[in-house]
N, C-alpha and C positions, 0 to 999 in steps of 0.2 A: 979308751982312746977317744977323741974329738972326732965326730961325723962330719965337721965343718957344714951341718945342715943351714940352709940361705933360708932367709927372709924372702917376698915375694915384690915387685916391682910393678906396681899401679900404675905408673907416671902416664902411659902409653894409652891408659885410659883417662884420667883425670891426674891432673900433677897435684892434685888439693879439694878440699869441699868450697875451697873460696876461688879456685882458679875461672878462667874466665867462660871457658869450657862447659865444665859445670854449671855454672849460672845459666848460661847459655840454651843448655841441656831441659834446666826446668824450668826455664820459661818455654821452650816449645815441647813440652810435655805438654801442658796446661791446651797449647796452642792445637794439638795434634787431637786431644782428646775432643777438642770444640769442632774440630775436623768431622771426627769422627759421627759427632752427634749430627751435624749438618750432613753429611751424607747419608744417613740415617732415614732422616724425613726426605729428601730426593728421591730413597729407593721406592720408600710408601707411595708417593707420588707417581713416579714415574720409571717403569722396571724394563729393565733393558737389560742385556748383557753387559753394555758400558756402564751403563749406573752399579751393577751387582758388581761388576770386576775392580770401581772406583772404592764403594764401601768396603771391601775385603781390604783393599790397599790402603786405608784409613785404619782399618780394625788393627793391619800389622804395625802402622810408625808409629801410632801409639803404645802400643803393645813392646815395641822395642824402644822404646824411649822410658817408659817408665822399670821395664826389665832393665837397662842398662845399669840407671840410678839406683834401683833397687839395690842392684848386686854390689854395687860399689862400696855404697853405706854399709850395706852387710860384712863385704869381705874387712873391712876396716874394723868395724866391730869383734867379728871374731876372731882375729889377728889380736884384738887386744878390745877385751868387755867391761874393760874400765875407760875407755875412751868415750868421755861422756859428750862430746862433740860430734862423734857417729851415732852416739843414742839417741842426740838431739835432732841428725839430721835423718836417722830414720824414720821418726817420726813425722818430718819434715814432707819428706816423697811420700807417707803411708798419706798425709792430709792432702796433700798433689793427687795422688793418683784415687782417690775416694773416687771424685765424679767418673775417670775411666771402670769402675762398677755398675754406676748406674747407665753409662755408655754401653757398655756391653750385655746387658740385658736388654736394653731398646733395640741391639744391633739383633741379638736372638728373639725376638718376638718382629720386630721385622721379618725375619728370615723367615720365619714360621708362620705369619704372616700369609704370603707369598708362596707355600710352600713346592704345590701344584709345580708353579710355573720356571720355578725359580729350579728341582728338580727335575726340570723339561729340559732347562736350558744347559744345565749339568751333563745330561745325557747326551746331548744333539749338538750344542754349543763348540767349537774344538777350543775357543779360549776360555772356555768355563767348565771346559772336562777335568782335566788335571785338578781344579779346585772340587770335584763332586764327593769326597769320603769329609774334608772338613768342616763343608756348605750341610750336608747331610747329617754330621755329627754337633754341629752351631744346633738346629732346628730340634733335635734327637733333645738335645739339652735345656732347648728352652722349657721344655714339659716341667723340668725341675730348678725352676726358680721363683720366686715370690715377685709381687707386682712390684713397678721400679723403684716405687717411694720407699715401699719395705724393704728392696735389695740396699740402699739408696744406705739406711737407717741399720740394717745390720754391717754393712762393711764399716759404717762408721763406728758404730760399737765395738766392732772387733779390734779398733787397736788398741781402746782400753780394756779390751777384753780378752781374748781369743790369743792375740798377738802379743798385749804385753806377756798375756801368762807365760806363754813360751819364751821370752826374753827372761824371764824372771828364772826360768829353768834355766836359760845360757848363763847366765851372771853366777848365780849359783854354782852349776854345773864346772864351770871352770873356775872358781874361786876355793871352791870347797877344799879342806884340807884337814891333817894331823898328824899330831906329833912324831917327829921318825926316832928322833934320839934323844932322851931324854937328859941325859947330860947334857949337850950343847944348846938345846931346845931347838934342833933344826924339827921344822913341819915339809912336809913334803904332799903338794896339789893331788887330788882323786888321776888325776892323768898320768901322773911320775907313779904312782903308787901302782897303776894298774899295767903299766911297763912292767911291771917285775913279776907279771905273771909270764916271759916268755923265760924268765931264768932259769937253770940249770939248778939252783940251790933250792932245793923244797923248803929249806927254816926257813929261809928268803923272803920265798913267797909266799908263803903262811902267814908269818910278820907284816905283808905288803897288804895282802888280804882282808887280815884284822883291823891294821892300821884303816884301811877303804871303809870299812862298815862301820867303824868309827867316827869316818869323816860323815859320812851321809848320814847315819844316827845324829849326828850334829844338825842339818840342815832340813829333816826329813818333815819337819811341821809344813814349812815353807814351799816343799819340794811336793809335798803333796795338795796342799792351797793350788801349786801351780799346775797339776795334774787335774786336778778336782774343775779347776775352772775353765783349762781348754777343753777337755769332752765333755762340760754341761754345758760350753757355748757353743759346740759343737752340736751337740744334742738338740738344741733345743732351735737350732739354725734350720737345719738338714729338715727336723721333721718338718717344717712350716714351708720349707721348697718340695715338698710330697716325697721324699728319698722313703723307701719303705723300712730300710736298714742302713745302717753305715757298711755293711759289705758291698750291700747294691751298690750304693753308691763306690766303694773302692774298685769295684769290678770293670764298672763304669770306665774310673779314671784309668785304670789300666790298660782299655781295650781287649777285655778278655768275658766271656761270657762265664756266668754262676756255676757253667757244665764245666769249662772249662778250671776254675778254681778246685771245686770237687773231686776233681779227678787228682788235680799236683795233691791237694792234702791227703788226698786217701791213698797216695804211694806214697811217701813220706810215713804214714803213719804203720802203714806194712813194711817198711824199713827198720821202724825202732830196735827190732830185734837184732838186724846187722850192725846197726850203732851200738846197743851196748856190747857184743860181741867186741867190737873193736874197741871201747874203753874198758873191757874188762881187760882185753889183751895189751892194751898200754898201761894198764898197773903193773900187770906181771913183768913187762919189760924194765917199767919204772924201780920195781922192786919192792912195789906195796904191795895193801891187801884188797885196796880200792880209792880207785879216786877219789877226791876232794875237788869241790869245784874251782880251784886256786891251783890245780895238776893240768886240768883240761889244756892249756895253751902250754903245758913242760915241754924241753925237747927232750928229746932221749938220751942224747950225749953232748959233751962240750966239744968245740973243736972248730977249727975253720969247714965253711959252708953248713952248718947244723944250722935246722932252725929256731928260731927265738932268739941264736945267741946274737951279740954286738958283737959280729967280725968284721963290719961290713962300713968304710967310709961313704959320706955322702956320694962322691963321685964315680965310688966304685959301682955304688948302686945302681947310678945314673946308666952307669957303662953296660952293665948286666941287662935292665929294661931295654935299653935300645939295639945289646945286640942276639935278642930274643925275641923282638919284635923282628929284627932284618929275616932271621929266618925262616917270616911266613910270609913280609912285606915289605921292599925295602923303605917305600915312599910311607910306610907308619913310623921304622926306624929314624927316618927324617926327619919327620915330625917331632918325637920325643926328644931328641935330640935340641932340637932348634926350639923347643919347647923349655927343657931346663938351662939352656944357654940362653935364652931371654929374660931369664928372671922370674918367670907365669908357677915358681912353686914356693909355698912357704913352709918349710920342714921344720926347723925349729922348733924343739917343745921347751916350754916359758913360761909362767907364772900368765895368767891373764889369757891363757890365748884356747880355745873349746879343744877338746879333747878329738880324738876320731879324723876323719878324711872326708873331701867333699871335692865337688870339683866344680865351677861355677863359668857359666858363660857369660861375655859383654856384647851382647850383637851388633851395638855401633861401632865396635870397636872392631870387631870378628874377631874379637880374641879369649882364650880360656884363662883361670887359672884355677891352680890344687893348690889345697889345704891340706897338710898330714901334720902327723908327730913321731917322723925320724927317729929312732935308736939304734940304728946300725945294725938291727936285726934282719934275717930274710925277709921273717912275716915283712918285717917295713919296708923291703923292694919289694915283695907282693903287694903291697898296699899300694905304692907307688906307682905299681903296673896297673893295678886295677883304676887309681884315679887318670891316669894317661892313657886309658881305654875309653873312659867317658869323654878324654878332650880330645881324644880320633876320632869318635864318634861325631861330634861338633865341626870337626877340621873338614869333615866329609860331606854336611849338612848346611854349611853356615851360608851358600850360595845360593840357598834355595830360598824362595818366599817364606814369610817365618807361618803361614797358615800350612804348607805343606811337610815345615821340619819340625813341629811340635809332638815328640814320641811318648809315649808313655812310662812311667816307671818299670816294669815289667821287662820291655826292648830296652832301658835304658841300662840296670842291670844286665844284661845279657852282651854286650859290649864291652862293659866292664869287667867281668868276671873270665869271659873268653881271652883278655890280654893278661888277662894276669894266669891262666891256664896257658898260654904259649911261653912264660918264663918260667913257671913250674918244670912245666917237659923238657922244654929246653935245659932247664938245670938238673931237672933226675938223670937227662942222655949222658952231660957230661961230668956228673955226680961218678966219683970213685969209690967202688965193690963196698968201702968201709961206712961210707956216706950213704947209701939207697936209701939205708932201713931208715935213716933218720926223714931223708928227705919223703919219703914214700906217705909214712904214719905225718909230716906234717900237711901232706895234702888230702889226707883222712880227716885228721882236726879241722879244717877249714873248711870240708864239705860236713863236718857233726855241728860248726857251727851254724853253717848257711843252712841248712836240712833242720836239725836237730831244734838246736835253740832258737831258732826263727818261728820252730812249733810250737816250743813252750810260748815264746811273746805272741804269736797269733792266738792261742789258748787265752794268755791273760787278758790280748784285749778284746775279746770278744766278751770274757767275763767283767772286766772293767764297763762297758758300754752297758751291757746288761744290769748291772748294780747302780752304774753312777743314773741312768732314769728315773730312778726312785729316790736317788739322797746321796751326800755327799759322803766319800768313805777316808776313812785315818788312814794313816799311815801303817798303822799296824797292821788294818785290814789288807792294805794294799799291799804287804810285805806275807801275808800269811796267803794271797791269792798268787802272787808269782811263785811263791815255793809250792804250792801245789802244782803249778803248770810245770815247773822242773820236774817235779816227782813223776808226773805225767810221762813226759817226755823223755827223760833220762830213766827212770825207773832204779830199778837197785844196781844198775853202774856206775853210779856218784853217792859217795856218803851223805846220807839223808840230815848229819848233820851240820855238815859244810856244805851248807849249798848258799847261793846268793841271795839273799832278801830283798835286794834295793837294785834289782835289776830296772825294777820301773825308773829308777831316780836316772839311772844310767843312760838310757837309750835314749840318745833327743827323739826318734820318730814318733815317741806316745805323743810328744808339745806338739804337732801340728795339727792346728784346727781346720785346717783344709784336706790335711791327707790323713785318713783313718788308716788302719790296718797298713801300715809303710813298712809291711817284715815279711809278706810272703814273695813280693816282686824278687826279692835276694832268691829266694830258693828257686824261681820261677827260672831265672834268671843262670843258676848255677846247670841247675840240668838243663836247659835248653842250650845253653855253652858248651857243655860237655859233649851233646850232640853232633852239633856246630862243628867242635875241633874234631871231633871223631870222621864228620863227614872228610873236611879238611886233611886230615891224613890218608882216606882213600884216594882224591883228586886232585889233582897239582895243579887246575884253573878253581879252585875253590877260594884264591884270595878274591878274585873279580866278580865272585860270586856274593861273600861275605861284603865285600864293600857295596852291591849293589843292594843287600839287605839291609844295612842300616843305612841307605841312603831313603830307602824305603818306609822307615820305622814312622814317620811323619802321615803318610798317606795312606793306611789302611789298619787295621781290626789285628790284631798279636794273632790270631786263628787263620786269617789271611795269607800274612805272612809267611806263617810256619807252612803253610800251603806250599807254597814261592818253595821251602828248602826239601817239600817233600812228607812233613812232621804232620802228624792230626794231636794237635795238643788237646781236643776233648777227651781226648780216650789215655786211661789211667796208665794204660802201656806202654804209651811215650817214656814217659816219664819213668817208669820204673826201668826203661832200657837203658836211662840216662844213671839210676843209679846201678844198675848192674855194672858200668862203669868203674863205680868206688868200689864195688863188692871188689874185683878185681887186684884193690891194691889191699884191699882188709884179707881178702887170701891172703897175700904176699906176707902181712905183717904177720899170721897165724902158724904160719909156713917157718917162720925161724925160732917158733915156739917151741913145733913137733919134735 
């Protein structure tokens, strides 16, 4: 059946790269950044409350003028990575926006600078209160960056370096393909192919599978070139701004302390055992003898409301997200609503356009949009829900100075994850006796994803950064290092001979040269959600609760935070309360076994 899945609508941000708008745009890009720097030297000079509260307010219209353009060229890109006009204008803002690097390094050694006083005025100040966890966190960070001319000289390297490599993965990445039928000689893209792992037909997916490992075995020279040269520029950046580790540093950017990390991986890792328990128990349903990693994402049964299958029109989807959201908020249902009625999603899966979901903010604009790839499956209203969790998030935030709404990956997940767990519930409530089992085991699989294989990819790249220090590795290596992090993590609950090689090739978050380790905030993010909604079902003011915590996420520490709800995320029992949770529905599935 046709999902009538839509294309997405720019206009409202720029009508064009040549409209007048945009021109407009980057010339006072340019104009803001010079801003920037001039107030810069003022604060040296002469530190006041008005001087510090002027440079903050410099540091933001820049900061939102080159994120605007950013995003635009982006979403245009990967809507379509053959559009050599966005390649060219991304380029275009990365050469714009260079000096806002060396801008914002001068603004943090200012800052620190100053620190004494400038933390006085933080304390004591009432108009320089509210700014004291960003002002604090500016100074925290100057520690870790190189002097300006060297920041100055690495961001400009990075777009022939760092950044193209990662674009060289999107191009790829969503180009990649092979042969489906050999007769007709239809080829079918890495993204069509890996749709067919939510089928009901195992030959299917097996065929869809193989066809996948063929396609990346196709590209995997290039795919690891591209791998190879974002974390050895990453590598070789980080240590020269004193980062001890690339964890440190993600720890950092997450707002969560190294205790804090330690703790989520070491309940996850005392979990393994209840994960395989539940994929040994979804062979037995399935009616093997053990999974294959092309089984993981099966549904149980065909049928209307199951998931994986395509039962599900665009619109229906649309319907289901919003009136699962009414049921915890109505003013989120509004939102989503007035969100897919604007045009702010592009669903369509197409030849050229990146695989996966994202969901991207315009601050000029105050406007969001999502990126998915629609099949009229559940999972893809889940998907849908979770990216329309990220643009609630933004819907909630976008009034605020952009120094106090900048949250971490960690709380940004956690947003995310928690809306797409009120369409979940919402749909097991009104799931019929026949349907549970199905829907139940599929919110197992998406918590073995978030948990499970978010372990294995946190496994690989910790061994990744560890190897690539010392020299560049093949492809082969890097396919024989993910199969070990599955074996790790899955253990003997997935056939040790079908397991995925070319998971690295897979996952955009390895390409970012700015964000290391981008796979445990998901898990962080899933149990911390879980909490969240659990609190939420005890308290009927807990919508005004949750909307004041992600209004939040901008102005303090994830440890903080989880304070505010009550939660000590240092301590590993958080977390494992949040998986007692799923134990809960892995009973349930073992239960119809007995």
């Amino acid at each position: 059946m046709s999902s009538n899945a839509p294309r997405w609508d720019l206009s409202s941000v720029y009508s064009s790269f040549d409209c007048a708008e945009y021109r407009r745009d980057c010339h006072l890009l340019t104009e803001k950044i010079e801003g920037l720097m001039t107030r810069t030297g003022e604060l040296t000079r002469n530190l006041s409350a008005e001087t510090l509260l002027a440079l903050v307010k410099a540091w933001e219209d820049a900061g939102e003028y080159a994120e605007n353009l950013g995003a635009y060229a982006e979403a245009i890109y990967t809507a379509d990575t053959r559009n050599e006009r966005a390649r060219a204008e991304i380029n275009r803002i990365e050469a714009l926006k260079l000096p806002l690097g060396k801008a914002a390094v001068e603004f943090r050694n200012a800052l620190a600078s100053k620190k004494e006083r400038i933390l006085s005025l933080a304390g004591e100040d009432s108009r320089v209160v509210p700014y004291a966890f960003f002002l604090s966190e500016m100074i925290e960070r100057a520690a870790f960056q190189m002097e300006s001319k060297m920041e100055d000289l690495a961001n400009d390297l990075c777009r022939s370096g760092g950044d193209a490599w990662a674009r060289l993965h999107e191009a790829l990445a969503s180009t990649a393909s092979a042969t489906w039928n050999t007769s007709t000689g239809e080829r079918k893209t890495v993204t069509e192919l890996r749709a067919f792992a939510n089928n009901a037909d195992r030959e299917l997916r097996r065929r869809a599978y193989e066809a996948e490992l063929d396609a990346w075995k196709a590209v995997e020279i290039p795919m690891a070139a591209a791998l190879n040269g974002v974390k050895g520029f990453a590598i070789t950046v980080d240590k020269r701004r004193g980062w001890k580790s690339p964890l440190q540093k993600s720890a950092f950017q997450s707002r969560i302390s190294e205790k804090t990390l330690t703790a989520l991986i070491s309940a996850i890792e005392d979990a393994l055992p209840l994960f395989r328990r539940y994929l040994a128990a979804k062979a037995r349903l399935l009616g093997i003898e053990k999974c294959a990693f092309y089984d993981l994402f099966a549904p149980l049964e065909q049928g209307e409301g199951s998931f994986g299958q395509a039962c599900l029109s665009w619109n229906e989807a649309c319907d289901l997200v919003v009136d699962c959201f009414g049921s915890f908020d109505p003013a989120m249902a509004d939102f989503a609503r007035r969100s897919y009625a604007s045009g702010w999603v592009d669903a369509e899966m197409r030849d050229g356009k990146i695989g996966g979901a994202y969901c991207t903010d315009f601050p000029l604009a105050k406007e969001v949009r999502i990126l998915c790839n629609f099949d009229g499956s559940f999972d893809a209203a889940l998907t849908l829900a979770h990216e329309t969790g990220h643009a609630w998030h933004h819907e909630l935030i976008k009034g605020l100075p952009r120094a106090l709404s900048r949250y971490p990956m960690t709380l940004a997940e956690t947003a995310s994850i928690f809306a797409e767990t009120l369409v979940f519930e919402a749909a097991l409530t009104k799931a019929p006796p026949s349907e549970r089992l199905s829907h139940i085991e599929g919110s197992v699989k998406d918590s073995c994803q978030t948990l499970v294989d978010i372990l294995s990819r946190y496994y690989f790249e910790k061994e990744l950064f560890s190897r690539r220090e010392d020299r560049e590795l093949s492809a082969a290596e890097l396919c024989e290092m993910i199969l070990d992090a599955q074996q790790k993590t899955y253990g003997d609950a997935l056939d040790a001979e079908k397991l995925h090689p070319y998971m690295w090739a897979v996952k955009i978050h390895y390409y970012s040269p700015a964000l290391p380790f981008y796979n445990y905030p998901y898990a962080f993010g899933q149990l911390f959600a879980l909490s969240l909604y659990a609190r939420g079902r005890e308290d009927a003011s807990f919508t005004g609760v949750y909307r004041s915590l992600l209004e939040a996420t901008g102005c303090c520490s994830a440890e903080r935070l989880a304070l505010k709800a009550g939660f000590d995320i240092t301590d590993a029992g958080f977390w494992a309360r949040g998986i007692g949770l799923i134990e809960e529905r892995i009973l349930a599935m073992e239960r119809t076994l007995a």
